[in-house]
C-alpha positions in Angstrom: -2.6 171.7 214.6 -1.1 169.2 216.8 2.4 169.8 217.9 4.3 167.0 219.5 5.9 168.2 222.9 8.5 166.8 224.7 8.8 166.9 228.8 11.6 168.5 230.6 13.2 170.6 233.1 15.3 174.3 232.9 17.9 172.3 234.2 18.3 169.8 231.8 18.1 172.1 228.8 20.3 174.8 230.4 23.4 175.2 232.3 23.4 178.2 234.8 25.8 180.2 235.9 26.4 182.4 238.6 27.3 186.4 238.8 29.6 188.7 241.2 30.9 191.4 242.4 34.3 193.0 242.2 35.5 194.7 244.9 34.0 197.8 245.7 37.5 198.9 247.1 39.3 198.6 244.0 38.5 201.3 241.2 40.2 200.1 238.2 37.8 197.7 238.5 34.9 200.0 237.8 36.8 202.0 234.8 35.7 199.9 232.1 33.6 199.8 229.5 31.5 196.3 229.9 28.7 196.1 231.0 27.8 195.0 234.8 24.1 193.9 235.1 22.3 194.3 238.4 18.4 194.4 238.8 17.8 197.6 238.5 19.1 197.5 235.2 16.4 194.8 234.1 14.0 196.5 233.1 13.5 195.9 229.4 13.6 192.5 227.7 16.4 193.2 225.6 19.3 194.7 227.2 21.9 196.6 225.5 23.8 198.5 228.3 23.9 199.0 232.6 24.5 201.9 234.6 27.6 200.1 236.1 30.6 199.2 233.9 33.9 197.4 234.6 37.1 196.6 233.6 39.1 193.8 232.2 41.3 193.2 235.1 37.4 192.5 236.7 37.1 189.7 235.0 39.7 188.1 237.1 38.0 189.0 240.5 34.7 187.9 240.4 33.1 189.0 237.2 32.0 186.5 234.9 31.4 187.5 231.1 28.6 185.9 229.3 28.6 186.7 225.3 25.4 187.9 223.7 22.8 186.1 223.7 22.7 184.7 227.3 19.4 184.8 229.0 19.4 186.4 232.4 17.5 185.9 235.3 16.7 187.8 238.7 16.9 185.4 241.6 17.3 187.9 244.1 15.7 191.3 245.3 12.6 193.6 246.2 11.8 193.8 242.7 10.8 189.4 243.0 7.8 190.3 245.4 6.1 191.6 242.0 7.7 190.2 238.9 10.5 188.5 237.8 12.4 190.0 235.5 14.0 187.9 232.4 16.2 190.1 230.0 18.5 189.1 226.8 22.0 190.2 227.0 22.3 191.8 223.3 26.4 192.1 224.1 28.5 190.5 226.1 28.1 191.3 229.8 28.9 190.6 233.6 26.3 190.4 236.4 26.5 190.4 239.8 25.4 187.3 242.3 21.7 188.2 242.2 21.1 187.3 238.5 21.1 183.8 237.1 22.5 183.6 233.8 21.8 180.5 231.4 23.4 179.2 228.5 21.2 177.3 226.3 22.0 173.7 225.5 21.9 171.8 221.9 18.1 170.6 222.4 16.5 174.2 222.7 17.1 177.1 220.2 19.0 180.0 221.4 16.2 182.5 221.0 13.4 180.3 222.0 14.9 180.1 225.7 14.0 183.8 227.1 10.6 182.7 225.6 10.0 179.7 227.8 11.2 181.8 230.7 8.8 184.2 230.3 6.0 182.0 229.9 5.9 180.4 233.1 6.4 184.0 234.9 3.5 183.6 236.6 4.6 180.0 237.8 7.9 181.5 238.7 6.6 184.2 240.5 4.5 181.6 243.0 8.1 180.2 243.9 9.6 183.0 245.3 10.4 182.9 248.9 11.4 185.7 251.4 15.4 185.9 252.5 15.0 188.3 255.1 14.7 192.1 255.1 11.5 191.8 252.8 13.9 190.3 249.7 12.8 188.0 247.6 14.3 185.1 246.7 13.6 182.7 243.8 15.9 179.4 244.4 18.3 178.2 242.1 16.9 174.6 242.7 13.3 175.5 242.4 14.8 177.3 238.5 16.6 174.0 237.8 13.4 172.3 238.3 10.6 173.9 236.1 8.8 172.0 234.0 8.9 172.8 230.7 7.4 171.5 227.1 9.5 172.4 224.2 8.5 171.9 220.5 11.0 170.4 217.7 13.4 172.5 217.2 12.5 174.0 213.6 8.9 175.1 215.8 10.8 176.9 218.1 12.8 179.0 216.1 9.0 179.5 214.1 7.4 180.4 217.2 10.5 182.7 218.8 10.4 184.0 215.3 6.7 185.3 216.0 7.6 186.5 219.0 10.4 188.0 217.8 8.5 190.0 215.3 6.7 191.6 218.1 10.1 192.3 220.4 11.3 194.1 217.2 7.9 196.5 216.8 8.6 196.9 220.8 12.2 198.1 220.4 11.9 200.1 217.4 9.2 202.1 219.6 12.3 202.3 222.4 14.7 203.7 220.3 12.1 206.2 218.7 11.5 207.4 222.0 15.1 207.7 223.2 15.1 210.5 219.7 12.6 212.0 220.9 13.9 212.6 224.1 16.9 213.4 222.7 15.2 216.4 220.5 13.4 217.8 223.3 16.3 218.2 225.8 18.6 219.2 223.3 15.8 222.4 222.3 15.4 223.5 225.8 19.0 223.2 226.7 19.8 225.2 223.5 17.1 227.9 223.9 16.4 227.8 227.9 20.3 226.7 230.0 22.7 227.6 227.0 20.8 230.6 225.5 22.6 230.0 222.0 20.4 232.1 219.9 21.1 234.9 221.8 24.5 234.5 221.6 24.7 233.7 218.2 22.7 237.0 217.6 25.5 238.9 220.3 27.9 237.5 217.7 26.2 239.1 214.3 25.1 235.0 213.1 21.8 233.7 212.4 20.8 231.3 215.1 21.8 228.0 213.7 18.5 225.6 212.5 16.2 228.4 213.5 13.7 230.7 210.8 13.8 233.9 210.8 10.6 234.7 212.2 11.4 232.5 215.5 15.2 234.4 215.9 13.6 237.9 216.1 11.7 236.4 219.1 15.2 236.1 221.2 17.4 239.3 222.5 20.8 239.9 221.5 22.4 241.1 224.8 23.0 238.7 228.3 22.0 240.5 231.8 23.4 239.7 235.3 21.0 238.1 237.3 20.8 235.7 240.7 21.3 232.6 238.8 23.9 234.4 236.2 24.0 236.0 232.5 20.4 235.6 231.2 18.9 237.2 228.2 17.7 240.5 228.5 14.1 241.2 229.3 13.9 237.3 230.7 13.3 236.8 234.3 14.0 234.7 237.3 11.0 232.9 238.5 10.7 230.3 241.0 8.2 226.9 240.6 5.4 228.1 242.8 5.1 231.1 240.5 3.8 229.0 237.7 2.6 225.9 239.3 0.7 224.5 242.1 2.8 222.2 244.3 0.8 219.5 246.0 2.0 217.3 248.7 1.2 213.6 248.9 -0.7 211.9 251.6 1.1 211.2 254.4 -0.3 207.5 255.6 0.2 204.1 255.4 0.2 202.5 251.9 -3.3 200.8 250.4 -3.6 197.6 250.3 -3.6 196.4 246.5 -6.6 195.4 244.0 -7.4 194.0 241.0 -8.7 197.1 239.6 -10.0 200.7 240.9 -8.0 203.4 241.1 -4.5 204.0 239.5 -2.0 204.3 242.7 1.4 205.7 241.5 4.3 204.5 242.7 8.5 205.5 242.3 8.8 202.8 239.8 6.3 204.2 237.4 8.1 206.7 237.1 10.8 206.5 233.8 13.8 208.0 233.8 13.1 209.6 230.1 10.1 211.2 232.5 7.0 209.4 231.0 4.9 207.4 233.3 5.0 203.7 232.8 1.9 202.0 234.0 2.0 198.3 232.5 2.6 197.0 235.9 0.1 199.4 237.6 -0.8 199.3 241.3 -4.4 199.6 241.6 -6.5 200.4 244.8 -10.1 200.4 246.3 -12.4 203.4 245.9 -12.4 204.3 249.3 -8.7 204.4 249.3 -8.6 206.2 245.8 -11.2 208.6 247.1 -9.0 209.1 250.3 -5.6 209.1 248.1 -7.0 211.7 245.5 -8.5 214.1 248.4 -5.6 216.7 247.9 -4.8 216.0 244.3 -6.3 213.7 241.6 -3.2 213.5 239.0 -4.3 214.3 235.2 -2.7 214.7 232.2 0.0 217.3 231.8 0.3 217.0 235.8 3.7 216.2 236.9 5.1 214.6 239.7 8.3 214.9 241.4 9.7 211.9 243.6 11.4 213.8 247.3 12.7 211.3 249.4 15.8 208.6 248.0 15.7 208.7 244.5 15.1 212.7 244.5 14.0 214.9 241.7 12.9 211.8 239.5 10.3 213.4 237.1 7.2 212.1 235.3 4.6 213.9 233.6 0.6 212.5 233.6 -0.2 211.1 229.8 -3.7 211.6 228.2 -6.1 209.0 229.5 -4.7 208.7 232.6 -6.2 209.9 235.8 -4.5 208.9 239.3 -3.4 209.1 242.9 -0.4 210.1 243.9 2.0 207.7 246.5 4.0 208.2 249.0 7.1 209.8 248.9 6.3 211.9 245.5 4.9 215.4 244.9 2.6 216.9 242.3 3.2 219.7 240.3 0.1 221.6 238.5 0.9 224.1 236.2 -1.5 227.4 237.0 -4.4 228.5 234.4 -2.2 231.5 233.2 1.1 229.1 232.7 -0.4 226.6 229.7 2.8 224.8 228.7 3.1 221.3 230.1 6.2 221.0 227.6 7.9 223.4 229.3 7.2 222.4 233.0 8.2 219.0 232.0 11.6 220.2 230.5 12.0 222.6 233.3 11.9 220.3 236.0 14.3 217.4 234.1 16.5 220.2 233.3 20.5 219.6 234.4 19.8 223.5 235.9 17.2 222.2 237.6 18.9 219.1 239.2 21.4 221.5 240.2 18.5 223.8 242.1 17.0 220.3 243.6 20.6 218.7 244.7 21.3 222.5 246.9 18.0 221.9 248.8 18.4 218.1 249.3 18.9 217.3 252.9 21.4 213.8 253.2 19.9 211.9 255.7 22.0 209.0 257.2 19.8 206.6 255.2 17.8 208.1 252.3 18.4 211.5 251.4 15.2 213.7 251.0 13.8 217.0 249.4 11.4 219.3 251.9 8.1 219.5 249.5 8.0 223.6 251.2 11.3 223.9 249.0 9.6 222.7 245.9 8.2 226.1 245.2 11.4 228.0 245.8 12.7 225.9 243.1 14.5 228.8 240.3 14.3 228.6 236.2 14.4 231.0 233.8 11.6 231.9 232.4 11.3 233.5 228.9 8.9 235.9 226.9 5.6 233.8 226.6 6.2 234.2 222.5 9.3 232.0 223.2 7.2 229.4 225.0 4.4 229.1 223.0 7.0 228.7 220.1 8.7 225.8 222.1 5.7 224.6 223.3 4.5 224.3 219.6 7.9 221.7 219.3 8.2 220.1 222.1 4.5 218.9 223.1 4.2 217.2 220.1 7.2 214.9 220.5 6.2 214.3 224.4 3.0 213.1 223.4 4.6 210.8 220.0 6.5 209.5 223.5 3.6 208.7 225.4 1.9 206.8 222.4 4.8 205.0 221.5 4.8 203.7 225.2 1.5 202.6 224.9 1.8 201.3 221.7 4.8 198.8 223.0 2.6 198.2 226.1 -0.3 196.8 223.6 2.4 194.4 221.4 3.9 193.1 224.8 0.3 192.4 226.3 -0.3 190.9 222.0 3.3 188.5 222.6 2.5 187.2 226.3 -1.0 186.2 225.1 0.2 184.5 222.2 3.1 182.9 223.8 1.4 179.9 225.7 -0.9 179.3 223.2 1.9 178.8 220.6 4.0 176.8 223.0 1.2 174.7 223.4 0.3 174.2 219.9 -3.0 175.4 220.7 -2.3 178.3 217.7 -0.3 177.0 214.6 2.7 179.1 214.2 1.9 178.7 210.6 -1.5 180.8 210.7 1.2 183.8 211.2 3.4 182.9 208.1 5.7 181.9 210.1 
């Protein structure tokens, strides 16, 4: 079917407007509760919150507030050397001078306009320019100017309806995850940092949401030990007692391919501590054979970041084979420790970002963990009845994790295929009942 296009620019069928910064200096300014977008908050399409928040009184020094709805840009940063990242604000929001936000005006739909970003990514990409220091840049001009095609206006709210369809499958897979996650942390934290059933048991109650069977498993007294009260007849074990702990190579970084060998990198890794590889970084085999001589990474491996953003964990899924990069560690559980649930847990532990942060040198520019303290890292370590028993639980909903990743990894490839062809009219939106 033949779709009649019309020719135009970004400019013309947006109006852009620019982000900032409050002062730094000021702190009611960072009190609030709205949400202040930077890049490394765009990470997902659809963006609900940022690490950074600020005020009201913000507003009126710098911050501008965009309602939901607005499309956002990146125009500036490291992250432009590889992508350019385009995210919906799903509440109103601020954002700081290196985003681009754009309003959409009468002749393009609302939720078409992230749509026609996206699909010229890759022609977005070839724009960006260098500002110095290895940033990238992606000028405001150069935005304005993009040539676009847009459909009739009841065919683009069809085709972002398609699309749409697809976002929605990907989201629903976020927030199942973020459960998940939720359900795991909550277990160990319960059984492993807080040790409730045991004190529930101290206190004469049944340990709350917990059989029978599984309570008999925990002791009813606390003992003193290095790292304070733990159960009785559990011990204090350091990281090198149950894992190997295998440094990275130490040499300068590969140069990239278009397949070969999966090179991991810091932004792989998640900070829900699965391994995101839709924007892999993939090497020769002469490089992989050379980057893989101390330790090819499988699944149930994990890995733990040591130098700037320390103690970021991920764990290997199934499938996945790959070298390990600079600046990150692997961790192998031995043959007689079988419980990748637990070592994952372990290591993303609030106990064990306390053990991490008290052998983390500051440096003057990036602070950084000595891989020989790895090993001395302490946990406490319970009966192996209680860890097969959590490893029963909490495997399960690791790997419903990892396949819900992949899963939203398959519908985003399924959407940016589409996407020209539908903007095109080279597929009629109506094949989808659209």
């Amino acid at each position: 079917m033949s779709t009649q296009l019309t020719k135009t620019t970004l400019g013309d069928i947006a109006d852009f407007v620019s982000g900032g910064t409050p002062s730094k200096s000021c702190s009611d300014y960072w009190t609030g509760n709205i949400p202040w977008v930077s890049a490394k908050d765009m990470k997902r399409f659809r963006l609900y919150d940022t690490q950074d928040h600020v005020s009201e009184s913000a507003l009126r020094s710098g911050a501008r507030l965009i309602p939901a709805g607005t499309v956002l840009v990146l125009t500036r940063g490291m992250t432009l050397l590889n992508d350019v990242p385009v995210c919906i604000a799903k509440r109103a929001m601020t954002f700081n001078q290196d985003v681009k936000a754009l309003l959409p005006r009468s002749q393009v739909a609302p939720e078409y306009l992230p749509y026609v970003l996206l699909g010229k990514k890759e022609v977005l990409l070839a724009k960006v320019d260098l500002a110095g220091h290895g940033t990238g840049r992606l000028n405001s001009d150069d935005l304005k100017a993009l040539e676009v095609e847009l459909p009739p206006l009841p065919e683009q709210r069809r085709i972002a309806k398609i699309l749409g369809d697809l976002d929605d499958k990907i989201e629903l897979n976020r927030t199942m995850n973020e459960t998940l996650e939720a359900m795991a942390r909550a277990l160990f934290k319960s059984w492993f940092v807080d040790f409730d059933p045991v004190r529930a048991k101290m206190e004469g109650r049944q340990p709350e949401g917990m059989d029978a069977e599984t309570a008999a498993l925990f002791p009813d007294k606390l003992v003193e030990s290095e790292l304070g009260m733990i159960p009785e007849g559990w011990e204090v074990k350091t990281l090198g007692q149950i894992a190997d702990v295998i440094d990275c190579l130490h040499s300068k970084k590969p140069e990239r391919t278009l397949d070969g060998g999966l090179y991991l990198q810091l932004n792989n890794i998640r900070n829900d501590g699965l391994i995101d590889i839709s924007d892999g970084f993939y090497i020769g085999p002469d490089d992989y054979a050379n980057w893989t001589s101390r330790m090819e990474a499988v699944a149930g491996d994990c890995v733990i970041t040591n130098v700037g953003r320390v103690g970021a964990v991920g764990q290997i899924p199934e499938g996945v084979r790959a070298a390990l990069g600079r600046n990150m560690t692997g961790i192998r559980k031995k043959d007689d420790f079988p419980f990748s649930g637990f070592l994952v847990e372990c290591l993303r532990s609030e106990q064990m970002l306390n053990e991490i942060q008290l052998k983390t040198d500051t440096g003057t520019i990036l602070d950084a963990l000595n891989v020989k303290s790895i090993p001395m890292l302490r946990f406490v370590q319970p009966p192996i009845v209680i860890l097969e028993r959590f490893e029963s639980v909490a495997r399960p909903l690791r790997r419903e994790m990892e396949e819900n990743l992949s899963n939203s990894h398959s519908l985003a490839t399924l959407r940016d295929t589409l996407l020209p062809e539908l903007m095109s009219g080279e597929i009629a939106n109506d094949e989808f009942g659209a």
